[in-house]
C-alpha positions as CSV (number, residue, x, y, z in Angstrom):
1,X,0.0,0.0,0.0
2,X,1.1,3.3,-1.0
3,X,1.6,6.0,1.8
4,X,-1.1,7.9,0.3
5,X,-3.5,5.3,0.4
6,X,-2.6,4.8,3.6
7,X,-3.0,8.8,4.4
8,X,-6.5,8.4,3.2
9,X,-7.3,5.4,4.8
10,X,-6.3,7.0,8.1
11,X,-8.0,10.1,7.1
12,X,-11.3,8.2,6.8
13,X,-10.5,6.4,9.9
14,X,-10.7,9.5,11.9
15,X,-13.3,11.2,10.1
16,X,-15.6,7.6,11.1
17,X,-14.2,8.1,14.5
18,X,-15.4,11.9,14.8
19,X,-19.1,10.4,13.1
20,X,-19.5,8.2,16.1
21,X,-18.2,10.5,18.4
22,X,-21.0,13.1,17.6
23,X,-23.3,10.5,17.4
24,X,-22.5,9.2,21.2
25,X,-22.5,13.2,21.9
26,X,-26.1,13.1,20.3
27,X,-27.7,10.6,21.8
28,X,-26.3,11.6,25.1
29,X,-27.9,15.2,24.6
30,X,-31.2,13.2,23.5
31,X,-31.6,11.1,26.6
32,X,-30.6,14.0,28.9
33,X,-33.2,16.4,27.1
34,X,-36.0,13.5,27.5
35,X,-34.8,13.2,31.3
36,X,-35.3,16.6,32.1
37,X,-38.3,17.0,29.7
38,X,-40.0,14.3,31.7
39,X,-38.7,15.6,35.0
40,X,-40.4,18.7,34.3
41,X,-43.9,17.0,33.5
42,X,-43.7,15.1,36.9
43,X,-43.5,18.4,38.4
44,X,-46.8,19.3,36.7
45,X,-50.4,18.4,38.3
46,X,-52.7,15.9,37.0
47,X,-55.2,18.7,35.7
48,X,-52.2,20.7,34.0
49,X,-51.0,17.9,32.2
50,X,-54.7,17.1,31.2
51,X,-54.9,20.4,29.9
52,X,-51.7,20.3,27.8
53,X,-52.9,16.6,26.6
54,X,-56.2,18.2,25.6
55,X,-55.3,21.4,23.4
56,X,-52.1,20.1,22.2
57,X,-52.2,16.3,22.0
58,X,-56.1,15.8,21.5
59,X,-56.4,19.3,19.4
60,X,-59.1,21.2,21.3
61,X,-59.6,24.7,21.4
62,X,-58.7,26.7,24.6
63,X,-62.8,27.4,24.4
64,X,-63.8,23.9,23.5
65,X,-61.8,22.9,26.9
66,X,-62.8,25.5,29.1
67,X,-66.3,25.0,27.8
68,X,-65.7,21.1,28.8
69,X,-64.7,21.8,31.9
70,X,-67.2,24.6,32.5
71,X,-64.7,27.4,33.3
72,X,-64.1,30.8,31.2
73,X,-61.1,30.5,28.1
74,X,-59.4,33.3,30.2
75,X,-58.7,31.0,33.1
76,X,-57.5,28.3,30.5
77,X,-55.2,31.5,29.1
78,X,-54.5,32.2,33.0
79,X,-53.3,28.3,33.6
80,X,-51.5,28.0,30.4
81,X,-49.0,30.9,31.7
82,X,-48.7,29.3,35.2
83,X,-47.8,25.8,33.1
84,X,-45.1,27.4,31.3
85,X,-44.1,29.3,34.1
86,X,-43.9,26.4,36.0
87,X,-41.5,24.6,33.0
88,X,-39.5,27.2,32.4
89,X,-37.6,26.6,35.8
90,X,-36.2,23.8,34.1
């Protein structure tokens, strides 16, 4: 093997290594992002997380839920801001 094909093997080499190495970096970031998004939820009460399952999971309207739940879109405006209040701590 010539010592350039062996310059470019070894260039590939590390270029693979750097790959995996952001890869590893990635999926490290991705589980640590899910931890802490999940950490955050738990901190949430049941009725707050129903409300974020129901407008932006299930696709209701901030009136179609207060109307569900027989309270005024304001307070769903009102809880919305405590919720993200709430997550942005984290």
């Amino acid at each position: 093997m010539c010592s350039c094909q062996q310059q470019d093997d070894n260039h590939t080499l590390n270029k693979l290594k750097r790959m995996c190495d952001c890869r590893k970096a990635f999926r490290d970031y991705k589980a640590n992002h899910e931890r802490r998004i999940a950490k955050a939820f738990s901190e949430l009460s049941v009725s707050q997380r129903d409300l974020l399952k129901a407008l932006y999971e299930d696709g209701m309207s901030k009136q179609e839920y207060a109307d569900a739940i027989g309270v005024s879109p304001s307070a769903i405006s009102h809880r919305l801001e405590t919720i993200r209040k709430k997550l942005k701590k984290f």
